[in-house]
C-alpha positions as CSV (number, residue, x, y, z in Angstrom):
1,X,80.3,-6.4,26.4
2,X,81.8,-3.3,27.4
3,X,85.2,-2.3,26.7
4,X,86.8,-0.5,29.9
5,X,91.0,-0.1,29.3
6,X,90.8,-2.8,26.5
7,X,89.3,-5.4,29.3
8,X,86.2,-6.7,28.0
9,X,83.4,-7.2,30.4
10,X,80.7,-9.9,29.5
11,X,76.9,-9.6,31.4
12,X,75.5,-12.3,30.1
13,X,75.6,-14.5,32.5
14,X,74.7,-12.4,34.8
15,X,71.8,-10.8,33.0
16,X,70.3,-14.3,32.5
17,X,70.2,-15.0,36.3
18,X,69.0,-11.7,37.3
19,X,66.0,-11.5,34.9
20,X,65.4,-14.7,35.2
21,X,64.4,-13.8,38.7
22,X,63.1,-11.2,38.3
23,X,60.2,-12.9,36.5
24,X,60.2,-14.9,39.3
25,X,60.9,-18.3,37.2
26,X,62.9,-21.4,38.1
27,X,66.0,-22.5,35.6
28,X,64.0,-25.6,34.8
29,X,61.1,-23.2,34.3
30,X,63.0,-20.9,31.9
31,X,64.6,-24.0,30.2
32,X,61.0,-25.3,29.4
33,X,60.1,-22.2,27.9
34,X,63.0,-21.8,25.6
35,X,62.9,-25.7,25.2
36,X,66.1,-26.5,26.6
37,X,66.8,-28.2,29.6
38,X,68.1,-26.9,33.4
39,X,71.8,-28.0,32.9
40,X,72.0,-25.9,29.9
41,X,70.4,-23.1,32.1
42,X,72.8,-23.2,34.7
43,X,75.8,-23.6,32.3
44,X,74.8,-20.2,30.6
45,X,73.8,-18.3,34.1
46,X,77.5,-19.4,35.5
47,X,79.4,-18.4,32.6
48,X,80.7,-21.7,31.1
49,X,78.2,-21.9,28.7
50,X,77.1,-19.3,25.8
51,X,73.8,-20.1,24.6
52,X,73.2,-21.0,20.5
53,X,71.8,-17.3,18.8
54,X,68.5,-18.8,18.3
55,X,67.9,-19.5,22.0
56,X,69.7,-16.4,22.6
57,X,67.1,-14.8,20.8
58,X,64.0,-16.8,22.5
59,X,66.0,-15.5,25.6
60,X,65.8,-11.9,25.0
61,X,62.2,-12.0,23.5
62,X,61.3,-14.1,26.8
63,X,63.3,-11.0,28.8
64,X,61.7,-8.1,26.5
65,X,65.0,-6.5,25.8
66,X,67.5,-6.9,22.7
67,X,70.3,-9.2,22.3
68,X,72.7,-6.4,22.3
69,X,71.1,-5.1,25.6
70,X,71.4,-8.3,27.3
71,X,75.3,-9.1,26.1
72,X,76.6,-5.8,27.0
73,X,74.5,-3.9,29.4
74,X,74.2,-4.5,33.1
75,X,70.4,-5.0,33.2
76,X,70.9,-5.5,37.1
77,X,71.0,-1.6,37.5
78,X,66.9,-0.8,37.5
79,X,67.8,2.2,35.5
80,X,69.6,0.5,33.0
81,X,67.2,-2.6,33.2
82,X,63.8,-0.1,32.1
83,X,65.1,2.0,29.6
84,X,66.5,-1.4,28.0
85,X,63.0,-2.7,28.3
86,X,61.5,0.6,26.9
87,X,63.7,0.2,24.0
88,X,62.7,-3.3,23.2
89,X,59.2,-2.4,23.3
90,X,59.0,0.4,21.2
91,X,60.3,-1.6,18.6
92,X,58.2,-4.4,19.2
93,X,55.5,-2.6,16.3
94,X,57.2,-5.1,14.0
95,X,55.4,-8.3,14.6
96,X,57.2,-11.5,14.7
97,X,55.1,-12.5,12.0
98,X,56.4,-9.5,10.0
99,X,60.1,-10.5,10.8
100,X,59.3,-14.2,9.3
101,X,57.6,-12.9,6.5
102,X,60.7,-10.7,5.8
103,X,62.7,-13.6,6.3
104,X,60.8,-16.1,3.9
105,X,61.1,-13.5,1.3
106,X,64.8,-13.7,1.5
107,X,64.6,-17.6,1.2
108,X,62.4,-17.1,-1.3
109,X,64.6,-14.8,-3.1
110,X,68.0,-17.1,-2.6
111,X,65.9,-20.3,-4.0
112,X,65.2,-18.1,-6.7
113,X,68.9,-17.0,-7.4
114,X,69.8,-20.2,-7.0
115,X,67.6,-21.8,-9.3
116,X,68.9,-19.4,-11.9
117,X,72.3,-19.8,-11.7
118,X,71.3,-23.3,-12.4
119,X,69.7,-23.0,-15.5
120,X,72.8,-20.7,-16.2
121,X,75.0,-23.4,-15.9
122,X,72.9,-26.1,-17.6
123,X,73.0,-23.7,-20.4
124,X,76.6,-23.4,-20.2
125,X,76.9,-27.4,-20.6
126,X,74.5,-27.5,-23.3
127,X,76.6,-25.1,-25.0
128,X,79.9,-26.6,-24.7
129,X,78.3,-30.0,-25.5
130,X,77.1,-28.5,-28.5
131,X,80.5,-27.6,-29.7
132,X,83.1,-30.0,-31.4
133,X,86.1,-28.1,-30.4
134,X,87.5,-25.4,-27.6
135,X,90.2,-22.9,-28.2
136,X,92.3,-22.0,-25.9
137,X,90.7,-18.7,-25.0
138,X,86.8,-20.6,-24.9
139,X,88.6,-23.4,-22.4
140,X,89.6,-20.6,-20.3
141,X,86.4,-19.1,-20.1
142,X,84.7,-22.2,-19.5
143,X,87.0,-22.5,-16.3
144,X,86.4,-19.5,-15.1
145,X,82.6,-20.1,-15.6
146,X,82.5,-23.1,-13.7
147,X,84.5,-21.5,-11.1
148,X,82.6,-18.8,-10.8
149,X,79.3,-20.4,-10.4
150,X,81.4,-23.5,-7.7
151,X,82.1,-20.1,-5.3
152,X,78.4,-18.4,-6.3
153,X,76.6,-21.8,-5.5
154,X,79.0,-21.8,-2.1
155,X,77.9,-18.6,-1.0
156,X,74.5,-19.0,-1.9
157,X,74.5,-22.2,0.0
158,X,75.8,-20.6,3.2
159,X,73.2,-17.8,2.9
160,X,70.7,-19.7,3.0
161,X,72.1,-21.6,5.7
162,X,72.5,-18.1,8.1
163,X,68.9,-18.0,6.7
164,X,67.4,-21.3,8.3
165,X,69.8,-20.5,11.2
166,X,68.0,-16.6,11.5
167,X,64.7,-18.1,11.4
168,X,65.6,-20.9,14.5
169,X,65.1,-24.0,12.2
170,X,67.1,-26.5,13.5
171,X,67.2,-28.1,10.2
172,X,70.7,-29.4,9.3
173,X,71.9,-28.2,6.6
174,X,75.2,-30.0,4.5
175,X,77.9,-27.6,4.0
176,X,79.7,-27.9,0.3
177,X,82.4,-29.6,2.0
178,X,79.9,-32.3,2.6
179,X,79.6,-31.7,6.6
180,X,76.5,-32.0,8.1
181,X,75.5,-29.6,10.8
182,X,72.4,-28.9,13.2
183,X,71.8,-25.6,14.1
């Protein structure tokens, strides 16, 4: 998107039809590649469809240019279209395989955290169990605590979620609020 006197111009669509002929592919052809179907295709090369950022993703890499190249660049100017294409490739040194593993550490990492804060809070119960009475101040604390660790386990939850979503699993996922959701 490009802003020109606060208008804001979208070439997606466009970009999507244009390269996708210029590989010289059908939309059924395309579709099969990035595992949807021709409808979906068609949706996203007429505008009244924006595609999910994992196949948004599969459609760059398919297109050898960047997400941000083919959102708000016209890739039907040549000019625009090869140095867009240079780009992508120069920074294609960073295997895929790289980006997962860099990924999985992350993952790794959260289900790390998250097992802490666990053990964290068990220990917090065992400690309160442990104890015949509160004050007033120790209650208060304890809220807090459990407050504390309803938000951290919340936004640890949702990391890990943008995580799985990152990485293209469609894996659904149960947000905190109990909703289940496929991306």
């Amino acid at each position: 998107m490009n802003a020109l006197n606060g208008i804001t111009v979208h070439y997606l669509h466009q970009n999507i039809r244009y390269l996708r002929k210029k590989l010289n592919i059908s939309q059924e052809e395309l579709a099969a590649q990035i595992g949807l179907n021709r409808g979906n295709i068609a949706s996203y090369e007429n505008g009244s469809a924006e595609p999910r950022i994992c196949n948004l993703l599969k459609l760059a890499q398919l297109f050898g240019v960047s997400i941000t190249d083919l959102t708000q660049k016209d890739l039907t100017q040549e000019a625009t279209y090869e140095a867009a294409h240079h780009a992508y490739q120069s920074h294609e040194h960073t295997s895929e395989e790289e980006r997962q593993e860099v990924l999985i550490g992350f993952q790794q990492r959260s289900e790390e955290l998250m097992r802490v804060m666990e053990s964290l809070h068990t220990c917090h119960q065992f400690k309160l169990n442990s104890l015949e009475t509160l004050s007033k101040d120790a209650r208060m604390m304890s809220s807090h605590f459990e407050q504390m660790y309803e938000l951290a386990a919340k936004a640890l939850s949702e990391y890990q979620d943008l995580l799985h979503y990152v990485r293209c699993q469609d894996k659904p996922t149960t947000s905190s609020d109990g909703v289940v959701r496929n991306f």
